[in-house]
N, C-alpha and C positions, 0 to 999 in steps of 0.2 A: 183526415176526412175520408169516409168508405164511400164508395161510387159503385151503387151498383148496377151492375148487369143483365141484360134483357136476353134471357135464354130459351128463347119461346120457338115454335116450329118453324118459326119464318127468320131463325139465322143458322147461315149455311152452314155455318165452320165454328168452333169454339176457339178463343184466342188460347195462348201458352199465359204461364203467370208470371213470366217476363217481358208481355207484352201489353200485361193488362197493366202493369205498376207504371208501365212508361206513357199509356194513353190517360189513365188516374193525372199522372203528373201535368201531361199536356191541357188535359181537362182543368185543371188546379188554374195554370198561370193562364190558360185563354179565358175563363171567368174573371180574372184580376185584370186583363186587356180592355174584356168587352164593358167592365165598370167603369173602366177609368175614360174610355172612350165614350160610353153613351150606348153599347149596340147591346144587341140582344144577347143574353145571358143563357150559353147552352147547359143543357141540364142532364144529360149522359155522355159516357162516351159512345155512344152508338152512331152519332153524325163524325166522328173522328176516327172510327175505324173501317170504315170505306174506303182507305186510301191505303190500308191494312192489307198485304195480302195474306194470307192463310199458311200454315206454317206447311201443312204437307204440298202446298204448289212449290213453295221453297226446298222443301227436300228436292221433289221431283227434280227442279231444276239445275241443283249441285249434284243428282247425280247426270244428268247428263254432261253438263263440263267435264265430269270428270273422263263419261266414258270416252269424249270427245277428246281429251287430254290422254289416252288409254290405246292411240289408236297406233299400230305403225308405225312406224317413220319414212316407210318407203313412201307412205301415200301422203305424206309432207314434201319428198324431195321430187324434183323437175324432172322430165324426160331426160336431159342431157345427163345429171348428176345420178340416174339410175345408170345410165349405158356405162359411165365411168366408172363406176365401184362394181361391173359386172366385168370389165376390161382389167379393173386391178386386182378383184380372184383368181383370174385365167390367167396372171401375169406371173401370182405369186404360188398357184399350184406346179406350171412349169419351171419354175425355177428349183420347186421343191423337189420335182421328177427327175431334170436333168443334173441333182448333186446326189441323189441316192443312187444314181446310173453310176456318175463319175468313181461312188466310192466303194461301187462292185466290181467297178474294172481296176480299181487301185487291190484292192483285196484279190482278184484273182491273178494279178500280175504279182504279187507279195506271198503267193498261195497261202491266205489266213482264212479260214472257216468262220462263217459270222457267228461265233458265241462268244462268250466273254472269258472261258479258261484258255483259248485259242487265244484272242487276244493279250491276254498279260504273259500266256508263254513267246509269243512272238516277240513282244516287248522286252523280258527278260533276255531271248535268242540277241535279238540287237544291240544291248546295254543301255536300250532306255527307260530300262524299272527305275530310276532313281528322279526324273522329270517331277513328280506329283512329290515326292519328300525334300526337293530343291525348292520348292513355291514354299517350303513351310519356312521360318524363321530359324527356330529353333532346333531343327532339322539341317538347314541350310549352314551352319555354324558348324556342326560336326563335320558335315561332309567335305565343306571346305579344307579342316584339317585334315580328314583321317586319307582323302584321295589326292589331295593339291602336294607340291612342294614340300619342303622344310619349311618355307614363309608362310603356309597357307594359300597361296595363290596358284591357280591349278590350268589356267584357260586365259590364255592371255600372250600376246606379241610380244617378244620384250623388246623389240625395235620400234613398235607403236607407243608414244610418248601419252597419247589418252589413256590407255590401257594399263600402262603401266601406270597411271599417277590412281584411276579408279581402285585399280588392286591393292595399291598402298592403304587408298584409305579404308577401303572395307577391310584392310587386312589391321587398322588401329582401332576401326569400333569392335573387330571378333576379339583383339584382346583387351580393350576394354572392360567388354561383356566378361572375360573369362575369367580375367582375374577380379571381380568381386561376385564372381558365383561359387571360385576358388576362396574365396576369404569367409564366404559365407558359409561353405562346406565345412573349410576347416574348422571353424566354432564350433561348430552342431556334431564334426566327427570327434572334437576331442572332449566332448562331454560326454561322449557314449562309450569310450575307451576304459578299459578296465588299468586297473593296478595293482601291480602287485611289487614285494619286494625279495630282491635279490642281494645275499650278501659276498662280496669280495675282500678277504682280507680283513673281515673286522670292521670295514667301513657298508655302510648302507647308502645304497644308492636303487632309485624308483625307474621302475623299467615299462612301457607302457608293452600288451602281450596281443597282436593279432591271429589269425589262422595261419596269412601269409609266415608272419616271423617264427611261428610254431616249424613250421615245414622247413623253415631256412633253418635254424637251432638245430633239428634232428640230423640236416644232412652235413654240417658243419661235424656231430659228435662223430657221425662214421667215417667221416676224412680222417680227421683226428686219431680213431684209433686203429686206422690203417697206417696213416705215419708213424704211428707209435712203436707197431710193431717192424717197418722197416727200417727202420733212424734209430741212430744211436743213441743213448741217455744224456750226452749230452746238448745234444743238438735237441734233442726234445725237451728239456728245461728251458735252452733260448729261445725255443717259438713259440714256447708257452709263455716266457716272461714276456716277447714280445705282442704275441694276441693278447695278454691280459691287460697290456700299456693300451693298447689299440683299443679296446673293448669298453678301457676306462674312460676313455679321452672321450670316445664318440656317447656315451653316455653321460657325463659331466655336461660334454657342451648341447645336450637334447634338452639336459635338465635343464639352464639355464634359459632357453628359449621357452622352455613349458613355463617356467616360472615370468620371464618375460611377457605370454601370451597372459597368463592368468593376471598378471599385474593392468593390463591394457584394458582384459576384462572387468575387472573391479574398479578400475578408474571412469568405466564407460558406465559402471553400472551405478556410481555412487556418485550422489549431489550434494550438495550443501541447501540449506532449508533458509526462511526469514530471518532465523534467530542465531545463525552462525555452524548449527548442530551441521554434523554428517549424516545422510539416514540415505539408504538402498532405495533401489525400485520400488518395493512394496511400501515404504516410508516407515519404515524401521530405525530407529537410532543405530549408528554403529560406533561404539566404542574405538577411538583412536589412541593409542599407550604412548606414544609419542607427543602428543598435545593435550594434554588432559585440560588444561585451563582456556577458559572463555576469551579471547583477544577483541577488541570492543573495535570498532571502525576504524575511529579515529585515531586508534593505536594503529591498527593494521595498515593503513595511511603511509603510515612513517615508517613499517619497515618496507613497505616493497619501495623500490627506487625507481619501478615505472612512472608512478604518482607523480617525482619531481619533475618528471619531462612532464606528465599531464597540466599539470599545475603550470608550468613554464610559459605552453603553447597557450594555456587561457588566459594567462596575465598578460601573454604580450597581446592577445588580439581586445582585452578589457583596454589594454592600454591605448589600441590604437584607434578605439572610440572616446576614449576620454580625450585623446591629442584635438580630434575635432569639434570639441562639446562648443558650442552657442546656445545664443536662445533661439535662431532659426533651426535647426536642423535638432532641435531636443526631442523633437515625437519620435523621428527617426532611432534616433539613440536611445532611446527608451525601449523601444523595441524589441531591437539588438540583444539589450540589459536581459531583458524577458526571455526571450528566446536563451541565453544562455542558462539561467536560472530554473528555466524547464529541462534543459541537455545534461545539464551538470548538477553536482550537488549540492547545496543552497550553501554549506559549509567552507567549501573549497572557494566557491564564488564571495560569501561574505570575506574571508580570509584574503584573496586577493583583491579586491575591493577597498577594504584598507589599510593595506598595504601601499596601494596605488597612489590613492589619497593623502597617507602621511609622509609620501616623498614628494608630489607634488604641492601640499597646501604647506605642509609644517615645517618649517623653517624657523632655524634659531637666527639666521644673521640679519633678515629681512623680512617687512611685513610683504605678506602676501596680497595683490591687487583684491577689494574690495570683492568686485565684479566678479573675477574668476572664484573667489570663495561664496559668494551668493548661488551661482551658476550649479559648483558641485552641492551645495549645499540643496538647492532645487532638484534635483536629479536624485540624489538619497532619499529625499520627503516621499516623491511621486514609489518610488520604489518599494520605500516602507508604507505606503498606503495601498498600492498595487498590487503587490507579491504579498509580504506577512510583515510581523512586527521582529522578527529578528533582523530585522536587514538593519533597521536604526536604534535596535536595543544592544548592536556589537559595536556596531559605529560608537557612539553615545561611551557604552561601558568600556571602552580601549583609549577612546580619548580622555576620558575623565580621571581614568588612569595616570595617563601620562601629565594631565593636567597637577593633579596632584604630588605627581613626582618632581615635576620643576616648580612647584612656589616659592620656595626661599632662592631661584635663581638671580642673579641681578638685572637691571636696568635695562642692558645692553643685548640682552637674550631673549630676543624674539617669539619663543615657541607659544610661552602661553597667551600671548597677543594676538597670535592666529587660531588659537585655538577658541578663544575668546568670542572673537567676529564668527568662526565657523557655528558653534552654538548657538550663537544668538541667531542666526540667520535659520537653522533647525527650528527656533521657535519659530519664525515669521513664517514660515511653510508648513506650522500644524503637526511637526513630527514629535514634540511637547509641549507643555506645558510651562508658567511662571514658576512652576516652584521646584526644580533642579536649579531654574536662574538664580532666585534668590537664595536658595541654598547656596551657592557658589557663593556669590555676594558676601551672603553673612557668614560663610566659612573663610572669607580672608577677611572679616571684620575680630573675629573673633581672638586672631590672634595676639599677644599682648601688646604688643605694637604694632601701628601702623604704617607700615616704611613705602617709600617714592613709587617700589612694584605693583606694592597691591592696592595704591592708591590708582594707578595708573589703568589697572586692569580694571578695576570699578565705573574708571569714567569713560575707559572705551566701551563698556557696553552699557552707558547711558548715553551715549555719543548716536550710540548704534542703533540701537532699538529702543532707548527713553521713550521718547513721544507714545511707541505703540505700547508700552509697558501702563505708560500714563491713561490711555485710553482705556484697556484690559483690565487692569487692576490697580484702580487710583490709589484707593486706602493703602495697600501693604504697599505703592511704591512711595506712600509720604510717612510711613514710618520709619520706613527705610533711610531714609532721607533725613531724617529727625536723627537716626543712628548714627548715620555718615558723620554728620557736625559732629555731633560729641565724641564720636571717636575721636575727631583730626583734632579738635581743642585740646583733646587731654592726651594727644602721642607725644612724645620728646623727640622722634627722630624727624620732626615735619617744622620746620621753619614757618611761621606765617607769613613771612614776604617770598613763600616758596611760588614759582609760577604756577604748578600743581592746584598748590590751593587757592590760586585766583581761578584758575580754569576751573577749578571745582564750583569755587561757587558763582561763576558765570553759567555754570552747566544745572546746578539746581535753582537759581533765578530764571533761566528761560525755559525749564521744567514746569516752575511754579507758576509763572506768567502763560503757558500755552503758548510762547515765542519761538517758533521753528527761526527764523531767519535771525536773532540771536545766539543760537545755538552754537559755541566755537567751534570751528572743522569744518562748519558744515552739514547738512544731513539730505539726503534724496530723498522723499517719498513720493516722486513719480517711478524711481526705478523697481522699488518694493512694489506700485500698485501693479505695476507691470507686469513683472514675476510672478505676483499671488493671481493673475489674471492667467497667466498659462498654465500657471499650477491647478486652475480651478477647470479651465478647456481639459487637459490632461489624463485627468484623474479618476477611471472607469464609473466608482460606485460613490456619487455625491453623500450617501451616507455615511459611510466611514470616514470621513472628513475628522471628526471629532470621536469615530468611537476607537479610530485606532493611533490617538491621541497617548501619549506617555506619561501617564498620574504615577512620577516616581522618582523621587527623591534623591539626592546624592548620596547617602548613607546607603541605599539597596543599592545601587551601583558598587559603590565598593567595597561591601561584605556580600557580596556575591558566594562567594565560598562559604562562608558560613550562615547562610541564610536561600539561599539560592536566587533562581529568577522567577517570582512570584509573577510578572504580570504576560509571561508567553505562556500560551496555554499547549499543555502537555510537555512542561517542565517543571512536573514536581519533584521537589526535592524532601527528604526528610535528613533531618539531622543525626547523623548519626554519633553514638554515643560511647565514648570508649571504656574499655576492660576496667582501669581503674577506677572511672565516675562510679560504675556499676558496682563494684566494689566496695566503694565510699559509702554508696549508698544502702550497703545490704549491711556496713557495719554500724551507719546509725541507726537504723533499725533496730539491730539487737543490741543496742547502748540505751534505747529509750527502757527496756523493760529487764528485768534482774535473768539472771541464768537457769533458776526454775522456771522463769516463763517460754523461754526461748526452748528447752529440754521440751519440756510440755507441748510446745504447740509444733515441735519436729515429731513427739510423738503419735500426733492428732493429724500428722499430714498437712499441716497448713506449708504449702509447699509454693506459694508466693509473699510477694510482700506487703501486698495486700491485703491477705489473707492471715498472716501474720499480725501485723497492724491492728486489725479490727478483732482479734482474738485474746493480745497483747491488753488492746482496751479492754472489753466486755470484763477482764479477769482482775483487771488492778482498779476499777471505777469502785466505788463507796457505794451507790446505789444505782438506782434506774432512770434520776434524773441526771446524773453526773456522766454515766455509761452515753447517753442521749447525748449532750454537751459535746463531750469529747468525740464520738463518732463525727458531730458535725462538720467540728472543725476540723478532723481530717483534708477537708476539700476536696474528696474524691470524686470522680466525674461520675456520670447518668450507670454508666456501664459497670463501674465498679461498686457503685452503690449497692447491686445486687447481692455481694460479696456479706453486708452486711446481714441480710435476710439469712442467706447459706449458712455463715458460721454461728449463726444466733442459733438458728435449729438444731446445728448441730452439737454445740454444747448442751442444749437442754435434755437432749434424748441419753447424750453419754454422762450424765448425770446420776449418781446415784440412786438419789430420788427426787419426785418432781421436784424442781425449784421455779415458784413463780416470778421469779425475779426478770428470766427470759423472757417468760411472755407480754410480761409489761413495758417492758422495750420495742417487742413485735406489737402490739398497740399502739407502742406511743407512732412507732415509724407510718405504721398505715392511716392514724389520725394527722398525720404531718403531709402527706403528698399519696395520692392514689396510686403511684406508680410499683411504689412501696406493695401496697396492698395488691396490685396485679401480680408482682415478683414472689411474695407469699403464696398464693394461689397457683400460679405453675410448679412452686417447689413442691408444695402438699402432690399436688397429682404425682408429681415423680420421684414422691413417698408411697405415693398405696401403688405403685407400680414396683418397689422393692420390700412389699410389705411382709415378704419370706424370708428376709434375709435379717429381719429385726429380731432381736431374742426376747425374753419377755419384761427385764426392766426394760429397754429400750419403747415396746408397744405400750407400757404403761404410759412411760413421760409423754410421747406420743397422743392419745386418748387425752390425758388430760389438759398439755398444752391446746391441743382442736376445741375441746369443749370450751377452756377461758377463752378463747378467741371466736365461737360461734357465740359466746353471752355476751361480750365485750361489743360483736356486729363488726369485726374486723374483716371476718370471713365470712361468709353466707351461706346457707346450705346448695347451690349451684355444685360448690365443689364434689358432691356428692354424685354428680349426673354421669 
């Protein structure tokens, strides 16, 4: 809305146009007032800027505040606080008069002339020139030495026991100071020392050469041949044999320190890198002749012998949180866990870890309490969910191990009973999954017989974790179950009036029924809700619950070696493959195709075996649909399939003359999959990129294969761009 204004001879003053938008606005909402109310509705701002004043009476008036603000200060302060600050000049000019008096009577009593070359001769006349370079630090250090004592201490009571202990100490920071300004010299002077070499005798020995030692040498030669000429011959041979012993000794053992010094240097200048390498300051590799080969960690581990005390000191303090493990004080102890796992190397810590565990849980004479295998088994889970997935893929891959290793033990041999219970309790805390369990399971089913052991290990861990097995995975656990019977019917070393096999089938009766309190033994599942309730408070990131869950089988467990650890990530392994497979394989190769083909395609450079393969084919195939055939069934992957396009071109062109036999191969492959036909298409370009290097059959076969393949619509005129 525009409001305008009345600028007629009857107004005084003209507003600013920051004054005019604010009286606009006041206009705006006192019109929206006087409606809402009933009053009369104004209709300029002209009845609204009478209250306005004018913007030069507003200058005028800031500038008077200011001049007001501008004035003196005398004529701000009171009669009393003038007479005082007139009392405090007169106070402070006589004091000024009567110290410039004082210090003309000191100067004419000293007879010094007031200038300033008078004064520092005086000063030096006195022996106080040295006062202004004592204030200095660095100053103050020499002086100490070069005027003080033997000790450095120059000014001082040696009967006052203050004085003496201050001298001491000043006198241990001046050599502090001195000798790493000394160590620092020395470095910087003996890089700038020249070399040269002096021979004695046939032997070479490095001699460093200053001005100093120049001047010592000359005056050492004129002693010498002034002895010479008053000493007898042979007295002159023994002072020479003797100086040249002396001469040698003091230079052997200079050498020694030079080499000493330069050794301290290279060790100060040279680091070792992420990857094991030595490289210098500048980050240069340095070659070491003495260690040529790569030493991995975990080897280097084992040779230093500090490591076993490291090791030692962390097993015993891992130990003596596990001595207090509960379920009250487990946050705490988890902590601890953490905290070392961050200090230490996760490797060292997994290793003693279970170590700890397989003296405390695993026992062959006795089962180990329920409880305390639950407990540690809860404290592993939170950790492999917490930290990373090695912490329970070592555990896991070490006892399954060992599980394996005692199956055929007897009856009476405890181990894999605990080891049993410990696993199954990993599953109940999420650190796996069912199918390690029943791998276990059906790996002691499968044996030909079923004997009292591994009968026994079956039903302690339906004893144990049935019920939860039964809820998780009903199906695979009543197949299972189906498997069980017919094992035990058809064993001969199982008795059926064996107590075993009653317990057995009381154990898959209250399975089947859903009868917990049938269940022979026993079974707790208030203690499990318990557990999986702290485990779940515990536990940082409620997501991981299941993603860092164990989908892995007993077979990858123990072909670890030959397969690796596929499910930790950034532990890939590849298989390596030895000299003789490679061997093997290069002779069936040249078994599949006769001895001219093999000559042939060594002369053509087919210098893989791949590449060979597909040349071997193209040359002994009957036609171009058989050539097709065979290529296919090669099975070569994406990448080697290219190999095909390659060597097809390349026979064609070394061809005598054209044979369309090639191109109709390079057709059939590009009507077969487009990838084909893209592979084609970068080869041609990086043909007309060696298109000087072709002689003139080659450019002919060339020409003509392009032509059948731009009529055939294999290739498009694109390639031409």
């Amino acid at each position: 809305m525009k409001v305008a204004i009345n600028q007629g001879k009857d107004n005084k003053y003209l507003l600013s146009r920051t004054k005019r938008r604010q009286l606009e606005r006041k206009l705006i909402k006192a019109k929206r007032n006087a409606w809402h109310h009933g009053d009369k509705i104004p209709i300029s701002i002209d009845t609204l800027s009478s209250s306005v004043e004018p913007e030069h009476d507003l200058m005028k008036k800031k500038k008077k505040k200011k001049k007001k603000k501008s004035k003196d200060k005398s004529s701000v302060l009171t009669f009393d606080e003038k007479v005082a600050q007139k009392i405090h000049q007169k106070i402070l000019l006589e004091d000024n008069a009567a110290e410039d008096a004082h210090i003309k009577k000191l100067e004419k009593l000293l007879g010094i002339k007031a200038n300033k070359k008078s004064y520092l001769r005086g000063f030096i006349d006195d022996g106080l020139d040295f006062l202004l370079d004592f204030c200095d630090k660095d100053r103050r250090k020499e002086i100490l030495v070069a005027e003080g004592d033997e000790h450095g201490n120059a000014w001082y009571d040696e009967q006052d026991e203050d004085q003496q202990w201050l001298a001491n100490k000043q006198k241990q920071r001046v050599e502090l100071v001195n000798q790493k300004e000394n160590e620092l010299n020395n470095i910087e002077e003996e890089k700038k020392k020249k070399r040269t070499v002096v021979k004695f005798n046939e032997q070479v020995q490095t001699k460093t050469i200053d001005d100093d030692s120049i001047e010592e040498e000359d005056d050492s030669v004129e002693e010498e041949d002034d002895s010479v000429e008053e000493e007898d011959d042979s007295v002159e041979e023994e002072d020479d044999q003797r100086d040249h012993d002396e001469d040698f000794d003091q230079e052997q053992s200079f050498n020694k320190k030079e080499e000493n010094d330069h050794d301290i240097e290279d060790s100060i200048s040279l680091k070792e890198d992420i990857y094991g390498r030595i490289i210098d300051v500048k980050g240069n590799i340095v070659k070491n002749n003495s260690s040529t080969l790569y030493i991995p960690p975990a080897l280097r581990q084992k040779l230093n012998s500090s490591d076993d005390s490291a090791n030692a000191e962390l097993k015993r303090r891992l130990q003596g949180q596990l001595n207090r493990l509960s379920e009250k004080n487990l946050s705490s102890i988890l902590i601890e866990f953490e905290s070392f796992y961050c200090s230490q190397s996760r490797a060292s810590v997994n290793s003693c870890l279970y170590q700890l565990y397989q003296d405390s849980l695993i026992s062959s004479l006795s089962l180990t309490g329920e409880s305390l295998l639950a407990e540690h088994a809860l404290l592993a889970c939170l950790l492999h969910s917490n930290i990373g997935l090695e912490i329970g893929s070592c555990l896991l891959e070490n006892y399954l191990q060992i599980f394996i290793k005692h199956i055929n033990d007897e009856v009476s041999n405890k181990t894999n009973d605990n080891l049993m219970i410990f696993i199954s309790y990993l599953y109940v805390f999420h650190m796996t999954n069912g199918k390690i369990l029943f791998d276990i399971v059906r790996y002691l089913l499968n044996f030909d017989q079923l004997n009292e052991k591994r009968l026994e290990l079956i039903l302690l861990l339906l004893k144990t974790i049935g019920f939860i097995l039964r809820k998780d995975d009903p199906l695979q656990l009543k197949t299972f179950l189906q498997e069980l019977r017919t094992k035990c019917s058809s064993s001969t070393l199982l008795s059926s009036s064996s107590k075993r096999i009653e317990f057995m089938m009381d154990t898959i009766k209250s399975l089947k029924n859903n009868d917990v309190r049938k269940l022979p033994g026993g079974f707790e599942p208030e203690r499990i809700d318990r557990l999986r309730k702290i485990y779940r408070n515990l536990v940082k990131d409620k997501t991981v619950q299941h993603a860092n869950m164990l989908n892995v089988g007993l077979q990858d467990f123990l072909n670890v070696k030959e397969q690796g650890r596929w499910w930790i990530v950034g532990s890939a392994w590849q298989k390596q493959i030895s000299q003789d497979s490679k061997n093997n394989h290069n002779q069936q190769v040249e078994q599949r195709f006769n001895e001219k083909i093999t000559k042939l395609a060594k002369h053509q450079h087919m210098n893989t075996d791949v590449r060979r393969l597909v040349f071997g084919t193209l040359l002994t195939s009957e036609d171009c649909d058989d050539a097709v055939e065979k290529l296919h069934k090669l099975n070569l992957s994406k990448v080697q399939e290219r190999e095909i396009i390659h060597v097809t071109v390349h026979c064609c062109l070394h061809e005598k003359g054209y044979n369309p036999y090639y191109t109709l191969i390079l057709q059939r492959f590009c009507a077969y999959d487009r990838r084909f036909q893209i592979s084609l298409q970068y080869h041609t370009w990086d043909r007309f990129k060696d298109l000087s290097l072709l002689n003139d059959k080659q450019l002919a076969n060339f020409g003509s294969a392009l032509s059948q393949l731009l009529l055939s619509k294999s290739l498009t005129l694109n390639i031409f761009k």
